[in-house]
N, C-alpha and C positions, 0 to 999 in steps of 0.2 A: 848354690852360689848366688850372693847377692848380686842384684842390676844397681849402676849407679842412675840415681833421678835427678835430671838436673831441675825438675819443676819440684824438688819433694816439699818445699815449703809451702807454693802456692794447692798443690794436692792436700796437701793437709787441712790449708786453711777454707778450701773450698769441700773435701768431702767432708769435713767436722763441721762445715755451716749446715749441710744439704741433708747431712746422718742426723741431726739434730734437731731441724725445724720442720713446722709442717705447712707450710705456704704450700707445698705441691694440694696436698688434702684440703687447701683451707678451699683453693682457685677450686680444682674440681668439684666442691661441691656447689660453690656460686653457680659453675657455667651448665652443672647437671641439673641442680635442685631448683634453681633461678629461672633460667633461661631455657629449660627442656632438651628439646633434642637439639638446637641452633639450625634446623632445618631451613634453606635457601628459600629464601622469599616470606619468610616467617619474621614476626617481631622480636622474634627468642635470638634471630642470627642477629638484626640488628645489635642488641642489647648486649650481644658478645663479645661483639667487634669493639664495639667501646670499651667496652668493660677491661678487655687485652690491651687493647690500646692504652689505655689507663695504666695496666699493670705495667708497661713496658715502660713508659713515660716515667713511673713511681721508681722504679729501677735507675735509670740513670743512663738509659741509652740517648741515642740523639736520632735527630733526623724522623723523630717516631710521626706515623701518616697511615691512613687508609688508601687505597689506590681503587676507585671504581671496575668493575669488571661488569658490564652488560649481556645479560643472557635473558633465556627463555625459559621463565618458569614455570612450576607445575604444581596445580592445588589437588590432592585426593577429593576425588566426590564418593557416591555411593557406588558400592559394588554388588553385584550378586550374580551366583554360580546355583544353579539348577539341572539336575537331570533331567532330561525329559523322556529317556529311552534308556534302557527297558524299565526301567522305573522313574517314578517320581520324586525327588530327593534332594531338599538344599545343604549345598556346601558352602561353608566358610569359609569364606574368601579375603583378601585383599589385591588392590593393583599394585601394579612395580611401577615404579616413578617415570613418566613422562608416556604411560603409556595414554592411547587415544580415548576419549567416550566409545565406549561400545554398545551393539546391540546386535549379537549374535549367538546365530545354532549353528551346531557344526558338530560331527564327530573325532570323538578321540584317538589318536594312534599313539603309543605309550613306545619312549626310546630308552627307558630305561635310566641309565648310567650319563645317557647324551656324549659318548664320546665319538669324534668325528666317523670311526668306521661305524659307528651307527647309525649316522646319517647317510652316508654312503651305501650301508647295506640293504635300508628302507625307503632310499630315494624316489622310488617308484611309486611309492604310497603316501607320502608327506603331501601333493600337492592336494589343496583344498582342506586340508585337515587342522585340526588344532594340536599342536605336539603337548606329549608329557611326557619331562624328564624331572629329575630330584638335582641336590643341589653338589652330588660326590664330586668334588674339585681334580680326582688322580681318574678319573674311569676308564676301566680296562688296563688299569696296568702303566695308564700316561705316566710319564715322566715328569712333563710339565703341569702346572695349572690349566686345567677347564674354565674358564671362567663365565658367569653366567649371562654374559651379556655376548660370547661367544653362540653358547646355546643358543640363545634367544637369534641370534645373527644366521647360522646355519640353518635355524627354521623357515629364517626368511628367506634365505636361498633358494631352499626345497620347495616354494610355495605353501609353506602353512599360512592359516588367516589367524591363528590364535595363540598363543604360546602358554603352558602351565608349568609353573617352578614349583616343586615339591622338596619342602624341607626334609634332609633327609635325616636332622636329627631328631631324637622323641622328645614332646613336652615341653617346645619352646613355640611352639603355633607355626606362625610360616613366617617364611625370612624375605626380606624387601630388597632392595637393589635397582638400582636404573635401569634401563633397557634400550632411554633414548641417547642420541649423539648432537646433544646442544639443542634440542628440539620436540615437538612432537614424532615419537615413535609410529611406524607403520601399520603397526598389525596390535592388538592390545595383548598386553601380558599381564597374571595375575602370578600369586603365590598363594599356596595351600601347606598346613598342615603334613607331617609325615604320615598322621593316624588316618588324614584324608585321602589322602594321598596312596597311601595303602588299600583303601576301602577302594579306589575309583580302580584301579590296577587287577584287585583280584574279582573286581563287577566286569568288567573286560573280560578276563581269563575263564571266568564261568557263563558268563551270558554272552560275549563275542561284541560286536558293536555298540558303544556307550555314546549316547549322544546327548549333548549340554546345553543350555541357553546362555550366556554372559550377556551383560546389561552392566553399565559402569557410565558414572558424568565428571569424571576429570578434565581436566581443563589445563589449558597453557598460556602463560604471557607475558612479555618482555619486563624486563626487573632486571636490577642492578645490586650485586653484591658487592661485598671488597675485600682487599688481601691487606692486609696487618702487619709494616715492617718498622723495625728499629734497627739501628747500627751501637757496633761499639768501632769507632773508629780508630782506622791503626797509625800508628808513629810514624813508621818507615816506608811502609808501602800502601797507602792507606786506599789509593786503585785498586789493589786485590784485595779479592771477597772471598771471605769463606761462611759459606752458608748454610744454617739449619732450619728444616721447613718442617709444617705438618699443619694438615686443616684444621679447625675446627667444627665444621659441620657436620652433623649429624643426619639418620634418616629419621620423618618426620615420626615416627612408631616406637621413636625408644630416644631412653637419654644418651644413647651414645659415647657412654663413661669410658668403656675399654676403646672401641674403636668410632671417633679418634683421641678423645678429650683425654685419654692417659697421657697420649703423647704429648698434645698441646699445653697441659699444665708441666712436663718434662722440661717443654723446651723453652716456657717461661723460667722455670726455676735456673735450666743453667745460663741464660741471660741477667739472672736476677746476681749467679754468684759469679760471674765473671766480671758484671761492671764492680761490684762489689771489692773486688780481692786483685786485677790486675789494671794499673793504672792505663797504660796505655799498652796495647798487643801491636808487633809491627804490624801484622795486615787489619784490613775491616773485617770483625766479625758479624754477619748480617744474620738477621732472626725475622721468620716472615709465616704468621701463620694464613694459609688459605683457603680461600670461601670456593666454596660448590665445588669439592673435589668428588661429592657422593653422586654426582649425575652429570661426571664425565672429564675430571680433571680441567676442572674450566678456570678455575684461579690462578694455577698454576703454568697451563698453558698459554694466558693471559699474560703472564709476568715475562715468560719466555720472547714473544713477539713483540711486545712493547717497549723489554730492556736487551733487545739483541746485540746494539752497540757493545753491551756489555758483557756479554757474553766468555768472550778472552779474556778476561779478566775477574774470575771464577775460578777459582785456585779447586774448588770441592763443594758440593753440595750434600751433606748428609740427610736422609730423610728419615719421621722422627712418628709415623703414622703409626698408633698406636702401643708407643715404647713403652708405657709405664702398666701396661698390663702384665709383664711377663721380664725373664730374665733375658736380655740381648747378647746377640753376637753381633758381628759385624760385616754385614752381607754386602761385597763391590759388585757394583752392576759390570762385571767382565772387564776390572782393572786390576792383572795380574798383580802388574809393574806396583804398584800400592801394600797388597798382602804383606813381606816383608817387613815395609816399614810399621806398618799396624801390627806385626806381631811381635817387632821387639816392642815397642810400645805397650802393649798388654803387660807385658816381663818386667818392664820399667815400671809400669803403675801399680805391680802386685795387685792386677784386676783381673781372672776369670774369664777370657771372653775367648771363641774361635771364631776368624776367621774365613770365611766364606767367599764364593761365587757362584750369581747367579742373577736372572732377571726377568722383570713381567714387567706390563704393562698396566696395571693398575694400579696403580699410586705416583704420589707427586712427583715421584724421579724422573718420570720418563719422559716429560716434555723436555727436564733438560741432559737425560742421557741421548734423546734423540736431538739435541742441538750441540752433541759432542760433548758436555760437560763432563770432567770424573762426577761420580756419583755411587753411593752407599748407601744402605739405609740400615737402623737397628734392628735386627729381625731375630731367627733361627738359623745359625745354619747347620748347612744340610740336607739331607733329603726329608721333605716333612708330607706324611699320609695324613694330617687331618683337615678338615675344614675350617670356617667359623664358629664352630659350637653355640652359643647363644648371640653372637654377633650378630648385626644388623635385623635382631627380634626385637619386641619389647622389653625382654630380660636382660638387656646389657643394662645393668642400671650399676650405682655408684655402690653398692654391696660388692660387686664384684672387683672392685679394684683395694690392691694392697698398697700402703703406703710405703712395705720398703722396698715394690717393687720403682714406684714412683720415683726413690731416693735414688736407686742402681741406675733406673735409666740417666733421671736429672744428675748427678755425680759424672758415671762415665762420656755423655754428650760434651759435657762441659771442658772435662779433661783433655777428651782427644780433640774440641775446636782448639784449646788452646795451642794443643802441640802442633795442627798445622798450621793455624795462624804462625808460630813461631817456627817452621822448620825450611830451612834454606836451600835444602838440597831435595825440593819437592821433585821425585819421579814423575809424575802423570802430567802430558799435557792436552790441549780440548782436541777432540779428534774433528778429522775433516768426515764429511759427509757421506764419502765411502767408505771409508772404515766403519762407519756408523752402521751402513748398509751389507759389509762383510759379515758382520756380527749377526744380525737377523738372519743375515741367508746362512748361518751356520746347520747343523743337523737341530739341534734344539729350540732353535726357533722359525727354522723357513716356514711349517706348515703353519703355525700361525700368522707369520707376517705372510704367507700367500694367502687363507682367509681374510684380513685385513685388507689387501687388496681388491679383492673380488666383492669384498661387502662395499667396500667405497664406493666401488665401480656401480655396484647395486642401486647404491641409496643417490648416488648426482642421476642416477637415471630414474628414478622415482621422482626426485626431485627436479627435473626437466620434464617430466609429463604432467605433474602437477599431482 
């Protein structure tokens, strides 16, 4: 049975521009081959930001502007990993972003999986130690995401002085990730190799106590990023926003093609074909890409405190973090009431997508799913067992990314701001702050937002002795 489309024209005229051209492939290869990883505090993010800016501006949005955001950056120096016990043996190493200069021995206690009951099960042993866990995001069977700035948290909890991320996929080296929270980190963390990473695991298992030297001259210091918006303003209600975000930084070890720049070249293209093909939409639709999301959602949480006023008046925020790597569904950060209308919507667009519920904390939604905003982002839904695969290695490069996945994402983003720009009998309204707080303390997320607390607790008390 056919759905009647009341947008089928403008559908038309906007998937046959976005089917057809290659502005998505032309941007991404600028912002990858150009510009490098666009890593915070690098000359590559500057020359990004403009660069978007530009494109935004060349589109026909209004209101187009950088907005400063103030943080504490962090330059890689040298690293080095050395055994010293029972043998002599250098490893290849890297630090994780924002970790401290180091200059330590210490021995190893290996958590495996790193999943909380394995902190708990070896608590008695972690203090004084350096942890090694790998990077398996479900371990032991989780439900939710591990995430590795969790590990690296838990470590600190237990008293380790050291933390080792072990990739645990093969032949992509070792994978990089933050560790700090807007600042220098406590205790230094590196990343290694899976092959390394294996080698240091079964030297353990056969010879008992492995013990290391780390030595590393990273550094940190105050710098200024910015986040990147244009509007297409609306007719009727041009108050309400309906918003699509996604950073474009990258970490400084890769071009960052798949995660984030798929999505950010996405979410230029459906700003490029909306100002293009609809004259004026009743609401505003806002388009905002953000800087330093890779070491701790700092753009975005930036935007959240600054535009609070504005907050009620945020009809939707969809988030757009690496969309054009891959086929999307349509993931509501726990906005039942939404599903429905998003799935007749699907029917209507004769477009492929399910459905979902679900939420983490690591990406641009959640500063404003935590200040009640509705919020989605394009993902998988579902239950998903894998990782990053070559994500945040030096092998995310511009090979990796397909151009019709680029079109699917840039195509359906565009389609569905339209419909809720124009949809009158909008379900969802911004939640108040216990409901926000309901949510967390559900069964799927309390233990994490109870680690969350107890690390906060951790770090102002660190941070108050000095």
């Amino acid at each position: 049975m056919s759905i009647k489309n009341p947008f089928l024209s403008l559908d038309q005229k906007i998937a046959g521009d976005v089917f057809t051209a290659t502005e998505t492939m032309d941007n991404l290869t600028v912002l990858c081959d150009d510009f490098g990883s666009r890593f915070s505090g690098t000359e590559g993010e500057r020359l990004a930001a403009e660069f978007i800016k530009s494109k935004l501006a060349e589109y026909g949005l209004s209101n187009v502007h950088l907005e400063e955001v103030d943080y504490i950056s962090w330059t890689r120096g040298d690293a080095r990993l050395k055994i010293i016990s029972p043998i002599q043996k250098d490893i290849p190493c890297i630090t994780l972003p924002h970790s401290p200069p180091a200059n330590l021995e210490g021995a190893i206690i290996d958590l495996g999986d790193g999943s909380p009951s394995d902190f708990d099960r070896l608590a008695a042993d972690i203090d004084g130690k350096i942890i090694m866990t790998n990077s398996i995001v479900h371990p032991g069977g989780s439900k939710r995401w591990i995430h590795r700035s969790e590990k690296y948290g838990r470590s600190l909890l237990a008293g380790a002085v050291g933390f080792i991320f072990v990739n645990h996929y093969p032949g992509y080296g070792p994978a990089t990730g933050s560790i700090g929270a807007g600042g220098e980190a406590p205790i230094p963390g590196i990343s290694v190799a899976k092959e390394d990473g294996d080698f240091l695991e079964r030297l353990i298992q056969r010879k008992g106590e492995v013990k290391i030297r780390l030595t590393s001259t990273d550094c940190c210091r105050p710098n200024t990023s910015w986040n990147i918006i244009g509007d297409l303003p609306g007719g009727q209600h041009p108050e309400e926003i309906v918003m699509l975000g996604c950073h474009y930084d990258g970490h400084d070890i890769s071009q960052g093609a798949t995660d984030p720049a798929s999505g950010a070249v996405a979410l230029l293209e459906a700003a490029r074909v909306l100002a293009k093909y609809t004259a004026t939409l009743p609401r505003t639709v806002r388009f905002v890409l953000w800087g330093i999301e890779e070491i701790g959602l700092l753009g975005s949480n930036a935007y959240v405190k600054t535009h609070a006023d504005e907050l009620n008046h945020i009809r939707f925020y969809l988030n757009m973090d690496s969309a054009g790597a891959r086929l999307n569904d349509v993931v509501f950060n726990q906005w039942t009431e939404l599903q429905p209308l998003f799935e007749r919507w699907g029917a209507e667009m004769a477009h492929e997508f399910a459905v979902g519920q679900s939420l983490n904390a690591h990406s641009d939604h959640f500063p404003f799913f935590m200040a009640g905003v509705p919020t989605a982002g394009l993902e998988i839904a579902g239950e998903q067992r894998g990782g990053r695969g070559y994500g945040h290695t030096r092998y995310d490069t511009l090979d990796k990314v397909q151009l019709s996945h680029l079109r699917e994402a840039s195509a359906l983003a565009a389609r569905l701001a339209l419909r809720v720009a124009g949809e009158e009998n909008w379900p969802a309204a911004r939640r108040d702050e216990q409901a926000v707080l309901d949510i967390l303390d559900g069964p799927d997320y309390r233990e994490e937002a109870e680690f969350k607390e107890r690390l906060q607790a951790f770090r102002k008390k660190l941070s108050a002795t000095g």
